[in-house]
C-alpha positions as CSV (number, residue, x, y, z in Angstrom):
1,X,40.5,25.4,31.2
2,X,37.6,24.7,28.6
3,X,38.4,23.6,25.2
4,X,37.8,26.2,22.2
5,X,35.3,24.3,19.9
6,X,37.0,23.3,16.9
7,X,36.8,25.0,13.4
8,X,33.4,25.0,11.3
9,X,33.9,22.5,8.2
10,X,33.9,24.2,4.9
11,X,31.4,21.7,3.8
12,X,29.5,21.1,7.1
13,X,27.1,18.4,5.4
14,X,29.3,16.4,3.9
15,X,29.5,13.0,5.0
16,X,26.1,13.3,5.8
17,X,24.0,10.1,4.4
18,X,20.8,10.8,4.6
19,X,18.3,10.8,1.5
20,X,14.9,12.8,2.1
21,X,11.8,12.2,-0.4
22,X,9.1,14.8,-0.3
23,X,5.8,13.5,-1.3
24,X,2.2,14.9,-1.8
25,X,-0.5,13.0,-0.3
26,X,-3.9,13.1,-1.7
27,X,-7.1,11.5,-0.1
28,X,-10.3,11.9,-1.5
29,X,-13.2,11.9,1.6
30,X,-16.3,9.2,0.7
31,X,-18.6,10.3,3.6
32,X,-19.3,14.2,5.6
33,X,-16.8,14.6,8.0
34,X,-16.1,16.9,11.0
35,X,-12.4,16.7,11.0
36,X,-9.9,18.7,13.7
37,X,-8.6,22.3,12.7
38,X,-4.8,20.6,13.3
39,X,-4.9,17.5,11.5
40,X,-1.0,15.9,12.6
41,X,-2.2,14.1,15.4
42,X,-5.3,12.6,13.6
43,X,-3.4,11.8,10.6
44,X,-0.5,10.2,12.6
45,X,-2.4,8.6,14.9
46,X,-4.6,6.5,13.0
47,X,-1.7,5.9,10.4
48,X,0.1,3.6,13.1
49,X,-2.7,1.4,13.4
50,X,-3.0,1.4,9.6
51,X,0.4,1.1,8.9
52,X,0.9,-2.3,11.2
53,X,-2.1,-4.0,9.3
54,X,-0.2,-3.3,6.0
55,X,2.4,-4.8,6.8
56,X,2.0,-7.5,9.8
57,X,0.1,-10.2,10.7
58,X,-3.3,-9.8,12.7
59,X,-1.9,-11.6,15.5
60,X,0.5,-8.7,15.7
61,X,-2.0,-6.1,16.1
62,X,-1.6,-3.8,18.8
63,X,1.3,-6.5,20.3
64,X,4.2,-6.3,18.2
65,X,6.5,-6.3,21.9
66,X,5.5,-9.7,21.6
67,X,6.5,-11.0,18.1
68,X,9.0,-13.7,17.7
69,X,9.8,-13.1,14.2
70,X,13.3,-12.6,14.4
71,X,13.6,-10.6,11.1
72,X,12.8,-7.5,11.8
73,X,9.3,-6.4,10.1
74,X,8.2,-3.0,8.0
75,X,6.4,-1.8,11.1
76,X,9.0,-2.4,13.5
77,X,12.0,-1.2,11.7
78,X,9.9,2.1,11.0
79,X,8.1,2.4,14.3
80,X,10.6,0.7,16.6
81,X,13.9,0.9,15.2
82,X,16.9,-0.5,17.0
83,X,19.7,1.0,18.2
84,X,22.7,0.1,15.8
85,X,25.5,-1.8,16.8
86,X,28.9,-0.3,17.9
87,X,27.1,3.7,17.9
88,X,27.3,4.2,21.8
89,X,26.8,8.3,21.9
90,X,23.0,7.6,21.0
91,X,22.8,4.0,22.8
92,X,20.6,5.3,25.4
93,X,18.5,7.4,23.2
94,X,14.9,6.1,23.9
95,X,13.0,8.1,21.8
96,X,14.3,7.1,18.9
97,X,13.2,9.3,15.8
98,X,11.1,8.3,13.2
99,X,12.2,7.7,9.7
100,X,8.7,9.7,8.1
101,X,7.0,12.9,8.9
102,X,3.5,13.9,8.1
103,X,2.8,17.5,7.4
104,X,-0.7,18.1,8.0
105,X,-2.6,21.3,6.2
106,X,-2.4,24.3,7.7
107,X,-5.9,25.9,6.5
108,X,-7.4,24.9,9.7
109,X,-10.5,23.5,8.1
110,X,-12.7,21.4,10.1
111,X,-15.6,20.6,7.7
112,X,-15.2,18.0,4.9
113,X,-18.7,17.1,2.3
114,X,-18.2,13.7,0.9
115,X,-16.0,14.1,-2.3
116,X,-13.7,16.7,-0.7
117,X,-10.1,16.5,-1.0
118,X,-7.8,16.5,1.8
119,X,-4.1,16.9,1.0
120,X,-1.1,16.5,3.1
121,X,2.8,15.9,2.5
122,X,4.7,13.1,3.5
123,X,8.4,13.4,3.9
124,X,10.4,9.8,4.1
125,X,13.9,9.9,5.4
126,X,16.7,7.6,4.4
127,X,15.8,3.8,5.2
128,X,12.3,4.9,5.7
129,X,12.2,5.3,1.7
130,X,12.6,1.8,1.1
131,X,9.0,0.7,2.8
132,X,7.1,3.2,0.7
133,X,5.2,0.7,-0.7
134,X,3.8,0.2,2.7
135,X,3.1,3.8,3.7
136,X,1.1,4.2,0.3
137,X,-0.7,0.8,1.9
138,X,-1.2,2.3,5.2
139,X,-2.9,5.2,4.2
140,X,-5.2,3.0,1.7
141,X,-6.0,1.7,4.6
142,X,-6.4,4.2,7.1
143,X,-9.1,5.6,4.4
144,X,-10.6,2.0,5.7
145,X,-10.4,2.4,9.0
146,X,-12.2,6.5,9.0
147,X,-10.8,9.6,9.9
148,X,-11.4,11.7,13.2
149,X,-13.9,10.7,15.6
150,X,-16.8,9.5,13.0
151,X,-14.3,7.4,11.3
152,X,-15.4,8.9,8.1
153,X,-14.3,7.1,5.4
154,X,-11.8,8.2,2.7
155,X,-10.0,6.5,-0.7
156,X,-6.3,7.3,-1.2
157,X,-6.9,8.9,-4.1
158,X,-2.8,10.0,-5.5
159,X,0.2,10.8,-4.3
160,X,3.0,12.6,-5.8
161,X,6.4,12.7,-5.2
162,X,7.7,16.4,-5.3
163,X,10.8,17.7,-7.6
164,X,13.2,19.1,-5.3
165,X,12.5,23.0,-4.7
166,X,9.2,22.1,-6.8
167,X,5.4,21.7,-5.6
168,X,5.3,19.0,-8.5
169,X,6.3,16.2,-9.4
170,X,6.0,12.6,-10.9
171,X,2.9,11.1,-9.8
172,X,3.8,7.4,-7.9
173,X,0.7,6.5,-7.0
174,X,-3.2,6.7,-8.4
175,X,-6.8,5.1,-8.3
176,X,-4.8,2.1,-6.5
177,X,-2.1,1.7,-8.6
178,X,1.8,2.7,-8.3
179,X,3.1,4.2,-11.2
180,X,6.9,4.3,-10.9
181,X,9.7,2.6,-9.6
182,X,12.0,3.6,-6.9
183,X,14.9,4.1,-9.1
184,X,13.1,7.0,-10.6
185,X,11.9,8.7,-6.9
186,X,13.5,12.9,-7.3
187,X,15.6,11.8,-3.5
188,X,17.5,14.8,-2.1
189,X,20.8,14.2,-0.9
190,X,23.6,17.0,1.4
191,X,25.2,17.8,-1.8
192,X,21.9,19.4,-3.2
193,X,21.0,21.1,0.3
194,X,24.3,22.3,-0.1
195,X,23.9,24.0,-3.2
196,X,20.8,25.1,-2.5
197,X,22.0,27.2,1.0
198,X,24.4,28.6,-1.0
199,X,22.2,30.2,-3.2
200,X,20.4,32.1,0.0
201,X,22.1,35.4,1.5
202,X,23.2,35.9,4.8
203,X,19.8,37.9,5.5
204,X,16.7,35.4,5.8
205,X,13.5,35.0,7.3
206,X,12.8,32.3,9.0
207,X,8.9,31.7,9.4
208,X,7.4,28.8,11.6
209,X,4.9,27.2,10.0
210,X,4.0,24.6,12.5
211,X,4.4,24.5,16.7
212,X,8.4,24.5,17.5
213,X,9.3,22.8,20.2
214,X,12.7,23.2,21.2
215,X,14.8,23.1,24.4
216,X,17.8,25.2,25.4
217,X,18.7,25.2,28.8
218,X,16.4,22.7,30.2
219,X,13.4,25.2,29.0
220,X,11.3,25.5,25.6
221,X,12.2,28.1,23.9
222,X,9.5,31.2,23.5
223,X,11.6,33.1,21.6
224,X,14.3,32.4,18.8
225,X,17.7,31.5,19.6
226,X,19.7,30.9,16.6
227,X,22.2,28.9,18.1
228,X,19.7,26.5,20.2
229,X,17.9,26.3,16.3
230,X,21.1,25.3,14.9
231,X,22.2,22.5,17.7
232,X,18.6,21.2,17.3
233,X,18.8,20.9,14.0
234,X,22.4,19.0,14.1
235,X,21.0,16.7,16.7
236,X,18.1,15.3,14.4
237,X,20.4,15.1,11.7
238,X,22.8,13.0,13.0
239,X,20.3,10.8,15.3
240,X,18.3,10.6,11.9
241,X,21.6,9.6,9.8
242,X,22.8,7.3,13.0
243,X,19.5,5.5,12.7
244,X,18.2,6.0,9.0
245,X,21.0,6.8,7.3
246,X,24.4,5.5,6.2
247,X,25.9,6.0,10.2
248,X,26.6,9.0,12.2
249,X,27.0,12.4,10.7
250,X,30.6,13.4,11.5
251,X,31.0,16.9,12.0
252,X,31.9,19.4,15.1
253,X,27.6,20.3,16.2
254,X,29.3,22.3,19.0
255,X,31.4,24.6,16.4
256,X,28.7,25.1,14.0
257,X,25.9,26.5,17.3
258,X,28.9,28.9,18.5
259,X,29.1,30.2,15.1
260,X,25.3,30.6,15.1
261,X,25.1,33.0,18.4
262,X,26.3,35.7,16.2
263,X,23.6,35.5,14.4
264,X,21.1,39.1,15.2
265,X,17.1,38.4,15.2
266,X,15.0,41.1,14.1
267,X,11.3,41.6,13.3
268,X,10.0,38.6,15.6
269,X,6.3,38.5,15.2
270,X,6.0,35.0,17.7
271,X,3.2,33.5,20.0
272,X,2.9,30.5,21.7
273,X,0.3,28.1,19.9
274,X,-1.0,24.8,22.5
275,X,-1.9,21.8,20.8
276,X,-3.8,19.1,22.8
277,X,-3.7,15.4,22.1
278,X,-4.6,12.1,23.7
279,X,-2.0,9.2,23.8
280,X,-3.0,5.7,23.6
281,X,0.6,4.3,24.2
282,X,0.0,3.3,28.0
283,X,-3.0,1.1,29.2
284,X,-5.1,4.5,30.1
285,X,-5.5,7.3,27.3
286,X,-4.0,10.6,28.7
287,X,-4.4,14.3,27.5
288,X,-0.9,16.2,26.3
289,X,0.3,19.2,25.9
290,X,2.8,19.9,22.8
291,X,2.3,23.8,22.5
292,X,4.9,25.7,20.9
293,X,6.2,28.4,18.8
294,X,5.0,30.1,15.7
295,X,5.7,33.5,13.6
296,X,8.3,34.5,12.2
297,X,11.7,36.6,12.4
298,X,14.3,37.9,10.4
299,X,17.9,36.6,11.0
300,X,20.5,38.6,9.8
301,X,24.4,37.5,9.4
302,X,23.5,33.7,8.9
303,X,27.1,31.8,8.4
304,X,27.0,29.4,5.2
305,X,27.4,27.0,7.6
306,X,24.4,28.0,9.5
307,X,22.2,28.2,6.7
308,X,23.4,24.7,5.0
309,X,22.2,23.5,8.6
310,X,19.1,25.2,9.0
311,X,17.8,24.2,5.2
312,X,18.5,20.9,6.0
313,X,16.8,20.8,9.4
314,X,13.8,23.0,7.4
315,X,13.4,19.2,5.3
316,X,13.1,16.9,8.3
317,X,11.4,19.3,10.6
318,X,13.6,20.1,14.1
319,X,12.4,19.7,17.9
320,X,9.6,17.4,19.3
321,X,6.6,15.9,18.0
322,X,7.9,16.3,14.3
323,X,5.9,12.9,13.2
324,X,2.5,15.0,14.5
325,X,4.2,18.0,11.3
326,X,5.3,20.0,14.0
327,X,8.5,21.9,13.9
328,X,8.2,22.7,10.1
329,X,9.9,26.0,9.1
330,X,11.2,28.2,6.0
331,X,13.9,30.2,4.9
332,X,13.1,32.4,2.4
333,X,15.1,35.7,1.2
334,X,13.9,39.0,2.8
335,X,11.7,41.1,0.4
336,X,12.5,44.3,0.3
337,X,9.7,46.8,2.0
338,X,8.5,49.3,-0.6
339,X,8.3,53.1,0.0
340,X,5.0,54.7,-1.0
């Protein structure tokens, strides 16, 4: 006989450890540039690369398997993070999340004059907040290194980490100097995601701003599933907090996607978006293919536990390829259609 799940938590993010910074990113272009339409992949790319010569040796360039360091370094604990001791429900997780994503614009600009500005936003999760002094050197010198396939050079130009719920905030980094401290970063925590989805009515929309891809059943999903949204989100939280944070997130994630499947979607305006990239992990470059979702739907009836969930996974982005900026999504209240 199967097992009822057991009860949703009152508080389902509590005990969840895991501070999120959001950041603006501002880069100021030094030569013309053709740059790609969707700039995650080019931005995340060519960070990795930039990122290890910020913060390793040049003898570990491109070879860090190889290092013999035995204190874990900057890049390594952000780009290769090992599985913690005595957490065995994730211990053969291979592809272990990253403690950063990039969100790229989404104005689909491809041409860039020298002395344009191309902004971006950086969200840094948990651990991954205490090496921001190397991300703001990485992308100092990714401007080095060029961007898309002229290598076009660019200057980090500011960066700004953003209030939470605000597109402002104290500036942290300008001209090549950092301005603040970390003791005085605006971090968001589960108690202020909490308040926040409480604030939001059972009636949202839901609006995909970048490719979601999400499995259910063995199969992406093509059209919204509330309850596969949810479970996604739960998973990324917790592998995110078992990794990142202060240790695994301990609530019921079967409980709260039941709860979800009552959950009616209405007004789905959705297509299917493919996104191409080419992955120099293995010895040969090979094409991909990380298509997925975008639109938008209304969901009506959203639990409080639901939406505490959903916010959350709306900070750290939810499915694959969220380093590239993909599976970035709102919740926003429903406005109201007006009768002429």
């Amino acid at each position: 006989m199967a097992m009822l799940p057991t009860a949703v938590p009152d508080a389902p993010l509590a005990g969840l450890d895991l501070p999120i910074l959001r950041a603006r990113v501002t880069m100021r272009l030094l030569d013309d540039a053709p740059l790609p339409a969707y700039k995650g992949g080019m931005l995340r790319g060519g960070f990795g690369y930039a990122f290890q010569r910020a913060a390793c040796p040049e003898s570990c360039w491109g070879h860090s398997q190889s290092c013999t360091i035995a204190t874990l370094c900057p890049f390594r604990w952000v780009f290769e993070t090992p599985h913690p001791p005595g957490v065995s429900h994730l211990h053969d997780l291979q592809d272990v999340p990253r403690p950063f994503v990039i969100e790229p614009p989404l104005d689909g600009r491809t041409r860039y004059a020298a002395g344009d500005a191309l902004e971006f936003g950086l969200v840094l999760i948990g651990r991954g907040i205490d090496h921001l002094p190397y991300f703001l050197f990485g992308f100092e010198q990714l401007g080095r290194m060029g961007l898309g396939r002229t290598a076009a050079r660019a200057r980090l130009e500011r960066v700004e980490a953003l209030v939470p719920w605000q597109p402002v905030g104290p500036v942290i980094y300008q001209d090549g100097r950092v301005q603040t401290d970390s003791a005085a970063l605006p971090l968001l925590d589960a108690g202020q995601i909490a308040a926040r989805a409480a604030t939001l009515p059972a009636d949202v929309r839901l609006t995909l701003r970048t490719p979601l891809r999400v499995k259910a059943r063995g199969e992406l999903l093509r059209v919204i599933d509330p309850a596969a949204l949810v479970q996604a989100a739960c998973w990324r939280l917790n592998a995110l907090a078992t990794f990142h944070g202060g240790g695994p997130w301990p609530v019921e994630h079967r409980a709260l996607a039941a709860q979800a499947q009552g959950i009616a979607v209405e007004q789905a305006q959705l297509r299917w978006e493919d996104w191409e990239r080419t992955s120099t992990r293995d010895a040969q470059p090979r094409k991909m293919m990380l298509g997925g979702m975008i639109g938008s739907a209304v969901l009506r009836g959203v639990p409080p536990s639901a939406r505490a969930v959903l916010l959350a996974g709306s900070l750290v982005h939810v499915g694959k390829a969220c380093v590239f900026g993909h599976g970035e999504y709102r919740l926003e209240r429903v406005t109201a259609m007006r009768c002429k």
